[in-house]
N, C-alpha and C positions, 0 to 999 in steps of 0.2 A: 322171304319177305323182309324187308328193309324196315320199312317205315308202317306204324300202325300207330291209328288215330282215332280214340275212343272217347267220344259224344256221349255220358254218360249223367246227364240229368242237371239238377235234381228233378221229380218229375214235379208235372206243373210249373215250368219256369220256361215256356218257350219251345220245347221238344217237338211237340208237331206241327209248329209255322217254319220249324228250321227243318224238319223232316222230310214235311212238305213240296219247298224249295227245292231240295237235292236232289226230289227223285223228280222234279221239273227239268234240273240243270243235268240230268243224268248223261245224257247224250254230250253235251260239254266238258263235262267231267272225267268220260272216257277218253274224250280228244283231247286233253289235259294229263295220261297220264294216270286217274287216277281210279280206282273200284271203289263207290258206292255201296254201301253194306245197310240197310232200315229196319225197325223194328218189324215192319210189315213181311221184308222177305225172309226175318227168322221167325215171325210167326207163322209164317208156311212154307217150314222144311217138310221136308218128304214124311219124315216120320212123327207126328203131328205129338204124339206120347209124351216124345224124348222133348221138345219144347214143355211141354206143363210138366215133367219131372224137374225142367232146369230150374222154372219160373220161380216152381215152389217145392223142391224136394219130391220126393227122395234119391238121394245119389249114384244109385245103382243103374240109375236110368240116362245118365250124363253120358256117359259115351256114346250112344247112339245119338245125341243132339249136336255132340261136337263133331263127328262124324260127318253128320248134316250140314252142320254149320262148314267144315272145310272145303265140301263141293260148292258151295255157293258161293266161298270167295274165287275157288280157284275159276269158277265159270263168271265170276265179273272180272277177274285179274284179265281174263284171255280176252273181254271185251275192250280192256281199257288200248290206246294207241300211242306210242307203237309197244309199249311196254309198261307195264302200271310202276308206279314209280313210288304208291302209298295205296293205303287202306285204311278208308274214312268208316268206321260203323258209330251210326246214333241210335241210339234205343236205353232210355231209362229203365227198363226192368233189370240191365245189367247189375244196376247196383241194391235189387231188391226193392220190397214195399216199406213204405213206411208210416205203418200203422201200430196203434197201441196192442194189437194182440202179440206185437213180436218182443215187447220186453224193450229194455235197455243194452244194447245201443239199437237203434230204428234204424239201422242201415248191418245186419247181421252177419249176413252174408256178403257183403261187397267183395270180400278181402278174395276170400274162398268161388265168388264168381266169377271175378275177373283174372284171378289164376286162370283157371280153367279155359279163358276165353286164349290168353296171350299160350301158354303151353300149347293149345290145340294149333294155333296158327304161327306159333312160332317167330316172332317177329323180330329184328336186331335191336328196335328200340321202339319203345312206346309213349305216346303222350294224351294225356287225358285231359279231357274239355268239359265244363262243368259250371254251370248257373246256378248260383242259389238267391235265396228268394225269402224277404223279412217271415221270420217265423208265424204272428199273427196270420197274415195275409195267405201265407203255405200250408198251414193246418182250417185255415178257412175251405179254400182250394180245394183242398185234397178230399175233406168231407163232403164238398159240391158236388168230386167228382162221383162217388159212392152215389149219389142221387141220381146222377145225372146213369150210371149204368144200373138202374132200378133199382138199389136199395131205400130202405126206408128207415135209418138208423136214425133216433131219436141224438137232435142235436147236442144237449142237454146231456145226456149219455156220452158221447162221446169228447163233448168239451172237459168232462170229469176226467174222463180218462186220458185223454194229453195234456191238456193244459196245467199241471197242476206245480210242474217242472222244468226242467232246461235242456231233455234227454237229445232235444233236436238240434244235437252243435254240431255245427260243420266241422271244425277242426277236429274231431271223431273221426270223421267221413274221411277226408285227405290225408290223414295219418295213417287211416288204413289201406290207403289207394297206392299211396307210396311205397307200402310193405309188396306190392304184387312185385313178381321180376319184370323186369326189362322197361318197367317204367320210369322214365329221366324227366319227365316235365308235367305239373299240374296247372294248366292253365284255369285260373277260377274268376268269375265276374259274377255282379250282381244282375237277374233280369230285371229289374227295375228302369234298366236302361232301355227298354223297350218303349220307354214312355216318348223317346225322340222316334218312333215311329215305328213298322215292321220291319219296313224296309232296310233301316238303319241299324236295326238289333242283327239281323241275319246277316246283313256285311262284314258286322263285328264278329260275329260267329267264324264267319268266313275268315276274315284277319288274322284269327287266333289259332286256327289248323296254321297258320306257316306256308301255306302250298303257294303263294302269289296267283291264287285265283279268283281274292274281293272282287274283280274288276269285271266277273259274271253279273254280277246281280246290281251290278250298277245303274242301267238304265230301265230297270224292271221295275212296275206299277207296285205303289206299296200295299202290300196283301195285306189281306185282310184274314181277323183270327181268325185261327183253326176250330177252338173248342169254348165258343162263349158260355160264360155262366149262364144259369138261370134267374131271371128276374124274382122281384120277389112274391108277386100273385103266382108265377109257374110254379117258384120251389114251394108255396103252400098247396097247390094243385097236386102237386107230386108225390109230397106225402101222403096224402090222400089214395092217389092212385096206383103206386109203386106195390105196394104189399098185395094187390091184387093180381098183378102182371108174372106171368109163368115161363113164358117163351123168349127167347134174343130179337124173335121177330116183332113182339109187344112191346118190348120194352125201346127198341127201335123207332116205333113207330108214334110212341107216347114222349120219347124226346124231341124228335123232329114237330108233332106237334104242338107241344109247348112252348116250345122256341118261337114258330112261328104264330102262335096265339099272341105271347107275349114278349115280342122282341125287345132287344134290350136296349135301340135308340127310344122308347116310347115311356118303359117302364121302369122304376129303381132298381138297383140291385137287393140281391136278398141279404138281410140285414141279419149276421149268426150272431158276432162280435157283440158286446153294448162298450159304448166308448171306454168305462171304466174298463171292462173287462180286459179290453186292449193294452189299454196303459198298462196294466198289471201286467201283459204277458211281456210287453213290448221291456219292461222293465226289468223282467226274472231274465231274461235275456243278454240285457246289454252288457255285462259284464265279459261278456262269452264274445259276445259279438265284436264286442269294439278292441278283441285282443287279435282277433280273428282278421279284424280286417288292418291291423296293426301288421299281423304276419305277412298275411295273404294277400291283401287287395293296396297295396301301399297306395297305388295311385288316388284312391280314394279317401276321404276325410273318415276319420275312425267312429266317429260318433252316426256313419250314416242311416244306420239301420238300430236309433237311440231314440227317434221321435218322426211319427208321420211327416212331418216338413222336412226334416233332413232327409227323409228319405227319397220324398218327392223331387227334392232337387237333383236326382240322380237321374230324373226323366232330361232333362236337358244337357246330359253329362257329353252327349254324342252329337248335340245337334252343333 
């Protein structure tokens, strides 16, 4: 393998409208050249184990998942025509969770994951593709999403528990991304840019793999999100109802109806933040941030992710 092209997060920043997409353009893709790799088809390797030993420990159960993991490239490499030319994998769990139980730094195992992914497939050169997302707004998210798959973890409780620090710096994350071998390039953007549209965010997407094949999703209808929040009547419903819920089929079944109870063109968003509380995070932050995007994101003004409005202006950045 030549070329390998790792889609890796952060999560919550866009991962399953760009997911989404590729395994729509996947027939194009092939004609193009290229194998298609998703989180969906590593979550259903043959040996179902070796996935939840990689997700989350313990190590002795990795080889069996990389294992896994190499039949599935090697049976999309043989789809691609006339000869795959790259290997595109998206899937954020590569870089780990990040949650307060895991300590300092909240991206743990990246370093140690993604070895493991590029040794098992062996590639001549690697480059990593990666969205991050203003802190506020990410650890808002991320708690949504614990709701959103039936937990019922007191918000209150968990804002104590992240917000109290700056543990969530990207320049962490890409320091250690860089340590993996055979990685030569970090491509990072903010998803913020999503605000010019779906459509618009995932061409970017596409732009920045290198492959010259933006020109897929060019006349495609702008999709619509993968994973809406919950309004703010469903997230109080849900608290409510979550601690109750036993089964994946319940808890299925109590999101889909929520959503559709209280969609989210009719109702506000659920309100975790209080304004000050924001400022305050938005502030422990920007120190970090605007050194960060000093290194990393030149093209962009350094104070962008310094104040709600600066950051907004990042919705227009694409249009």
């Amino acid at each position: 393998m030549k070329r390998l092209i790792l889609h890796v997060g952060v999560p919550k920043t866009g991962t399953s409208l760009i997911q989404r997409t590729m395994r729509q353009l996947r027939p194009e893709l092939r004609s193009s050249g290229i194998a298609y790799i998703d989180r969906k088809a590593m979550h259903r390797l043959r040996d179902r184990p070796s996935w939840a030993a990689y997700a989350t420990g313990p190590k002795e159960n990795r080889p069996r998942f990389l294992s896994d993991l190499r039949d599935v490239v090697k049976r999309e490499r043989l789809r691609a025509l006339p000869k795959a030319r790259a290997v595109v994998m998206s899937n954020e769990s590569m870089i780990g969770r990040i949650a307060p139980e895991f300590g300092d730094p909240y991206w743990p195992r990246a370093t140690a994951a993604l070895t493991d992914v590029v040794t098992a497939l062996k590639p001549s050169s690697t480059r990593v593709v990666m969205y991050i997302r203003r802190q506020d707004r990410l650890i808002e998210s991320l708690y949504m999403q614990r709701i959103h798959l039936g937990g019922s973890l007191n918000w209150t409780k968990f804002h104590r528990a992240v917000c109290g620090d700056d543990r969530v710096r990207y320049q962490d994350l890409v320091q250690a991304i860089a340590e993996v071998p055979t990685v030569e390039k970090i491509s990072v953007a903010p998803f913020e840019l999503i605000g010019a549209g779906g459509g618009r965010f995932v061409t970017h997407f596409m732009e920045s793999l290198d492959l010259g094949i933006e020109a897929l999703v060019a006349d495609r209808d702008d999709p619509k999100p993968s994973n809406p929040s919950y309004t703010q009547p469903a997230y109080e419903l849900a608290m409510k109802i979550n601690k109750r819920l036993e089964t994946p089929a319940q808890r299925e079944l109590t999101r889909k109806y929520l959503r559709e109870l209280f969609p989210a063109d009719e109702y506000p968003k659920a309100q975790l933040l209080t304004n000050e509380q924001r400022s305050e995070l938005i502030e422990i932050y920007r120190p970090a941030n605007e050194k960060f995007f000093a290194e990393y994101l030149s093209e962009f003004p350094v104070d962008s992710y310094s104040s709600p409005e600066a950051t907004s202006r990042l919705g227009s950045w694409l249009r």
